[in-house]
C-alpha positions in Angstrom: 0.0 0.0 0.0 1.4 3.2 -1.0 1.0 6.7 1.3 1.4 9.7 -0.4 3.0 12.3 2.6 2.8 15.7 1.4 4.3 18.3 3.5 7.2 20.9 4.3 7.4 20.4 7.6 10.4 17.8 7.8 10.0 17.2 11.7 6.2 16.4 11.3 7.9 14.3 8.5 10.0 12.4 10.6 7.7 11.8 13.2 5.4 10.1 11.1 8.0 8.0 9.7 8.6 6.6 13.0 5.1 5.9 14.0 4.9 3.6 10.8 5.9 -0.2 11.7 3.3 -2.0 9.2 5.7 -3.4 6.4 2.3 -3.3 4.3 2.3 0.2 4.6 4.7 2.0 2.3 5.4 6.1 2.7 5.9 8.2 -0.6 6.8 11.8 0.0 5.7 14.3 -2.6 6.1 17.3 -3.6 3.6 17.8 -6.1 0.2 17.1 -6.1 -0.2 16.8 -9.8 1.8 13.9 -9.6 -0.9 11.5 -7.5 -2.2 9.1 -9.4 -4.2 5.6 -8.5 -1.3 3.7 -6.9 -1.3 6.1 -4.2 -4.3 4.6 -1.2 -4.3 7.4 1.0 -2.4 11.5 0.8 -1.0 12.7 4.6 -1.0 16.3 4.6 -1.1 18.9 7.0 -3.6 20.7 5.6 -6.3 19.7 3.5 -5.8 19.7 -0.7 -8.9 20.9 -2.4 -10.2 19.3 -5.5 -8.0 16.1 -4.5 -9.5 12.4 -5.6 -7.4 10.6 -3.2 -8.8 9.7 1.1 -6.8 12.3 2.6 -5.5 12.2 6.6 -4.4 15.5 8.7 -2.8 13.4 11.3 -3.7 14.9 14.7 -2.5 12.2 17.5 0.3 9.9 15.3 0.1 7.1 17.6 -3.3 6.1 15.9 -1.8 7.2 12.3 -1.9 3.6 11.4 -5.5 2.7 12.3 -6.1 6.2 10.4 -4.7 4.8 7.3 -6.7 1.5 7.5 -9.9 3.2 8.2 -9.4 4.8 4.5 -8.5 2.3 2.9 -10.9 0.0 4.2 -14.0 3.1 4.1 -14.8 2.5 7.6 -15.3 4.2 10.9 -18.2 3.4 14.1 -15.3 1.3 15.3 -16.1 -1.8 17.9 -13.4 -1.6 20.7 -12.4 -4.2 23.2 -10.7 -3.5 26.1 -9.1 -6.6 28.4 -8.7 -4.9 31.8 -5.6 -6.1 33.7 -2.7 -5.0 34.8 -1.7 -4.8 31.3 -5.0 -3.2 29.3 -5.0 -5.4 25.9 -6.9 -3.1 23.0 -7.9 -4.2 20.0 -9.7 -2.3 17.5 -12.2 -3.9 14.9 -13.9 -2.2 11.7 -14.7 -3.5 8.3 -14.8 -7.0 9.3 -11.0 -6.5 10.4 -8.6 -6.1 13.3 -7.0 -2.4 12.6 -5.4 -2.0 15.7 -3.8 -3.5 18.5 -1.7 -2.5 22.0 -1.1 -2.8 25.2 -1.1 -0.1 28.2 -0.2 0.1 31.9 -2.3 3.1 32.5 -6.4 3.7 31.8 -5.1 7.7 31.4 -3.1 6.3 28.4 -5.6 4.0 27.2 -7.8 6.9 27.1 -6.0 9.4 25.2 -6.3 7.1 22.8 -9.5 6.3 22.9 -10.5 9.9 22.6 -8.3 10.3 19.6 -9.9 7.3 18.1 -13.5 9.6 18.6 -12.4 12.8 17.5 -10.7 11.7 14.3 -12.4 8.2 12.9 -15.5 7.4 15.3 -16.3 4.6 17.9 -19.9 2.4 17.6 -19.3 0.9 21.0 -16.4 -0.1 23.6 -16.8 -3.2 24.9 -14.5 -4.5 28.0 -14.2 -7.2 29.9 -16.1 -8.2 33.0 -12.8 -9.7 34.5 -10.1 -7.4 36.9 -12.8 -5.4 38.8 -10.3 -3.0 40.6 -8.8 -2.8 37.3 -11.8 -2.8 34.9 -13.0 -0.3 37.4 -10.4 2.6 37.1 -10.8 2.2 33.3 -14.5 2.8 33.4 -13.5 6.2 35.4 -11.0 7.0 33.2 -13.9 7.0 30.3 -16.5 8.1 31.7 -16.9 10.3 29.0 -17.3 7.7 26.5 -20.1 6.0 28.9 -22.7 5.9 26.8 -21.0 3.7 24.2 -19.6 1.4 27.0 -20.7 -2.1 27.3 -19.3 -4.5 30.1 -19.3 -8.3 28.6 -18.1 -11.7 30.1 -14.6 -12.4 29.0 -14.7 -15.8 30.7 -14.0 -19.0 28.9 -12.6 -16.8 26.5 -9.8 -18.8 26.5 -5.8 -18.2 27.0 -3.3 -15.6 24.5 -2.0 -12.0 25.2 -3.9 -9.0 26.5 -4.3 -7.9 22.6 -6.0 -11.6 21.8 -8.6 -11.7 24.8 -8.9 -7.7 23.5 -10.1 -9.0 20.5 -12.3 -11.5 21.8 -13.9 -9.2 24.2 -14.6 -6.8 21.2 -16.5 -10.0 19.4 -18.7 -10.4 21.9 -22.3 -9.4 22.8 -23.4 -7.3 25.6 -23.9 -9.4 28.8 -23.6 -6.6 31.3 -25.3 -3.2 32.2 -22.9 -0.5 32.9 -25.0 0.7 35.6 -24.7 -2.2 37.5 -22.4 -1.7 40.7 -19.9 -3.8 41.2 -19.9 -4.8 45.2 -16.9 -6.4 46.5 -17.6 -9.9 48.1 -15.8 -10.5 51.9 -13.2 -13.4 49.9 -12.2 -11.1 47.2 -11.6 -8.5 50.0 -9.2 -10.9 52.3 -7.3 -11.9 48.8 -6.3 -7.8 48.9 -5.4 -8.4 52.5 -3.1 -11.0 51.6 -1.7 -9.7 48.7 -0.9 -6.4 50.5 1.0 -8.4 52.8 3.0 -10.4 50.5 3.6 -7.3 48.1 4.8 -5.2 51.4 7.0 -8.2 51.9 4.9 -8.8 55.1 5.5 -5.3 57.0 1.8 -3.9 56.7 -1.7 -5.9 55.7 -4.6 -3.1 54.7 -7.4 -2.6 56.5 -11.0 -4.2 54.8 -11.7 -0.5 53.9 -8.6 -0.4 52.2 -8.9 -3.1 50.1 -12.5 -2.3 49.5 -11.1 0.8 47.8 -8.9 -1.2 45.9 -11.7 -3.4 44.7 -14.2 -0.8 43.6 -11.1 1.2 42.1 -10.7 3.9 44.0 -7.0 3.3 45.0 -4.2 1.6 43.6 -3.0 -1.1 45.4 0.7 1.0 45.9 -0.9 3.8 47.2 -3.4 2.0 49.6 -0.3 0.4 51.5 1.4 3.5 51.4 -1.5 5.0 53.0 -2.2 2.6 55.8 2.0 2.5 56.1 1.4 6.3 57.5 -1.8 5.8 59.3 0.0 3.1 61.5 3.2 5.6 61.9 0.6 8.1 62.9 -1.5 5.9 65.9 
């Protein structure tokens, strides 16, 4: 697939030559417009050309540059996104009967950047995430909450084993099992796992209080910062 990239601007240039990884995706720079013709897919510019044939892209955030470019070639945007909470957040992104996009995040504030980007510059039909990780899957329903109304929560279990981006996927092929506006309520087991776990993780100097690791649960407070937290309440009896 060939790219026309139109521009002056040799850093924007060069930064979206580095965002490009897809060996299918091939980046012409031109000088001339006259010179498009019907090998070229897709014309990055930084400004839009008038009277110009060819699906044309004024990149805004380049780390979705690719899905960008696959979204016109493929004429498609009301994109189905799956998100597998965790730890590590799998995304996958689906349109046109194909996977676009796929990543991995450590932080719901940077899974939704670019989720927002993905809004403002193609379009989003629904997110879907998974029903497993509740203190995780938790934080990254706050981190969206402007998306909400697109959100659906659906049951990633028996969804069988692969990386965050494969269960991502999965989730994203699923149907709507859940209503966002149920609330999740920590049960008293899942409550004494955080106990334990903030004992082992302290290497056994501190184990959280229950309303502690109810924060935890319900995603109010990482688990670093709630034994932190209690760490300085007991210094402070």
């Amino acid at each position: 697939m060939i790219i026309g990239l139109y521009t002056k601007d040799f850093a924007l240039l060069n930064r979206i030559t580095s965002k490009i990884k897809d060996k299918n995706i091939k980046l012409r720079h031109i000088d001339d417009i006259s010179k498009l013709n019907d090998e070229y897919y897709v014309l990055i510019s930084k400004n839009k050309i008038r009277n110009c044939d060819v699906p044309q892209i004024q990149p805004g955030n380049l780390d979705i540059l690719e899905l960008n470019i696959r979204c016109k070639i493929y004429e498609c945007s009301d994109l189905i996104i799956g998100i597998d909470p965790g730890g590590v957040i799998g995304l996958s992104v689906i349109g046109a009967g194909r996977i676009l996009f796929m990543s991995t995040y450590e932080n719901p504030l940077d899974l939704a950047a670019i989720i927002k980007s993905v809004e403002l510059e193609i379009g989003i039909k629904s997110i879907k995430i998974g029903s497993g990780s509740p203190p995780e899957r938790t934080r990254i329903l706050d981190s969206l909450k402007d998306h909400a109304s697109k959100i659906q929560l659906v049951n990633e279990y028996n969804s069988g084993s692969g990386s965050h981006t494969e269960a991502a996927t999965r989730i994203a092929l699923r149907q709507l099992e859940y209503k966002l506006e149920e609330k999740y309520q920590p049960k008293s087991g899942e409550i004494a796992w955080i106990q334990q776990e903030s004992r082992r993780l302290s290497k056994g100097l501190v184990t959280i209080d229950k309303e502690l690791a109810y924060e935890i649960l319900i995603g109010k407070v990482s688990m670093s910062d709630a034994i932190n937290k209690y760490t300085e309440k007991i210094k402070n009896r």
